[in-house]
C-alpha positions as CSV (number, residue, x, y, z in Angstrom):
1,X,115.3,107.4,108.5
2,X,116.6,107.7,112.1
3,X,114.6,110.3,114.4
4,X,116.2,113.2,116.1
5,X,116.4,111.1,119.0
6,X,117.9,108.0,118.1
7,X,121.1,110.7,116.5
8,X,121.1,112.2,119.7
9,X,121.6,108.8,121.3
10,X,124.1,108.0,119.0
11,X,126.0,111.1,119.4
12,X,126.1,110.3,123.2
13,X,127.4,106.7,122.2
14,X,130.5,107.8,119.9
15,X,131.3,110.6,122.8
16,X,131.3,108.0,125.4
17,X,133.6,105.8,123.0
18,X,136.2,108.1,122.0
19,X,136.6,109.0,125.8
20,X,137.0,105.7,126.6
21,X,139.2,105.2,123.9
22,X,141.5,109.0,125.0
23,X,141.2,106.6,128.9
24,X,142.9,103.3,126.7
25,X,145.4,105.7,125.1
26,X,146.5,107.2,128.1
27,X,147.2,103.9,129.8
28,X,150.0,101.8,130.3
29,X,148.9,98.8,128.6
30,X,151.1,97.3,125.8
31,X,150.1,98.7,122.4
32,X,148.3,95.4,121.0
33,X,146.4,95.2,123.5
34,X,145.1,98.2,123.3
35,X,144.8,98.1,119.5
36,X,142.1,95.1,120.7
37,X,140.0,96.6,122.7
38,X,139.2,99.3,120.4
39,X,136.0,97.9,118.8
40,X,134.9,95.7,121.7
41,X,135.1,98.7,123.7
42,X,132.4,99.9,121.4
43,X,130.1,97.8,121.7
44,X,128.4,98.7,125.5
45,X,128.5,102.0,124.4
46,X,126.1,101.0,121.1
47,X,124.2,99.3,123.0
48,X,123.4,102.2,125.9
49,X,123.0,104.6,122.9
50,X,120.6,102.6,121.3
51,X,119.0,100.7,123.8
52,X,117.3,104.3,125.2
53,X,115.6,104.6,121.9
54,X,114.7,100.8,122.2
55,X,112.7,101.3,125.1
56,X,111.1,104.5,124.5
57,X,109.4,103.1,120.8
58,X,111.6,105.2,118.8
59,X,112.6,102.8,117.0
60,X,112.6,98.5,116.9
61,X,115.3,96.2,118.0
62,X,115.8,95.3,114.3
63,X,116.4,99.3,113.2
64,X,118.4,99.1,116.4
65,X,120.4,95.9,115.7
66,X,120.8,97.5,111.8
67,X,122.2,100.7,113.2
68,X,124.6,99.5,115.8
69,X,125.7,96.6,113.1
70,X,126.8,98.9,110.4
71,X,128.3,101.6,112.7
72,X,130.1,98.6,114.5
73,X,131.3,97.4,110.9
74,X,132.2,100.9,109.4
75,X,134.4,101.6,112.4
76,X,136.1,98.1,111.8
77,X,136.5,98.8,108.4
78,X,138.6,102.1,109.2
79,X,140.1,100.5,111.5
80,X,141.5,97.9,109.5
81,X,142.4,100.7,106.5
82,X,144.4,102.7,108.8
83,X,146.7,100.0,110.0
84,X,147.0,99.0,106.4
85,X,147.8,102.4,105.2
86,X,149.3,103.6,108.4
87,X,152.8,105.6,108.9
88,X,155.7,103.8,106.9
């Protein structure tokens, strides 16, 4: 069971995403591309989030690694269903 402050630090994380990902939106790239740097642009931000926790001794890298994995994997996942099921 994750502690109070590895949420926290995960709450931080997804914030930090989904304003970088209003920052991609707003941009003039071409759509694609910025369909492709959804999920990579994920990843610094899970590893921020969790790597606080990491270093205090909340939790171990493993936990960590679980954590970040699966929320990494779950946002692919819904990802990849939207587009599928996306506006016809």
């Amino acid at each position: 069971m994750p502690t109070d402050a590895v949420i926290t630090a995960i709450a931080i994380g997804v914030a930090g995403w989904l304003g970088t990902l209003i920052v991609i939106a707003r941009s003039h790239m071409h759509a694609r591309r910025k369909l492709l740097l959804l999920i990579p642009s994920w990843v610094p931000w899970a590893a921020l989030a969790l790597g606080g926790p990491v270093f205090a001794g909340s939790i171990d890298m493993a936990s960590a690694l679980n954590i970040g994995g699966a929320m990494t994997l779950g946002m692919t996942v819904s990802l990849l269903i939207g587009r599928r099921n996306g506006p016809r």
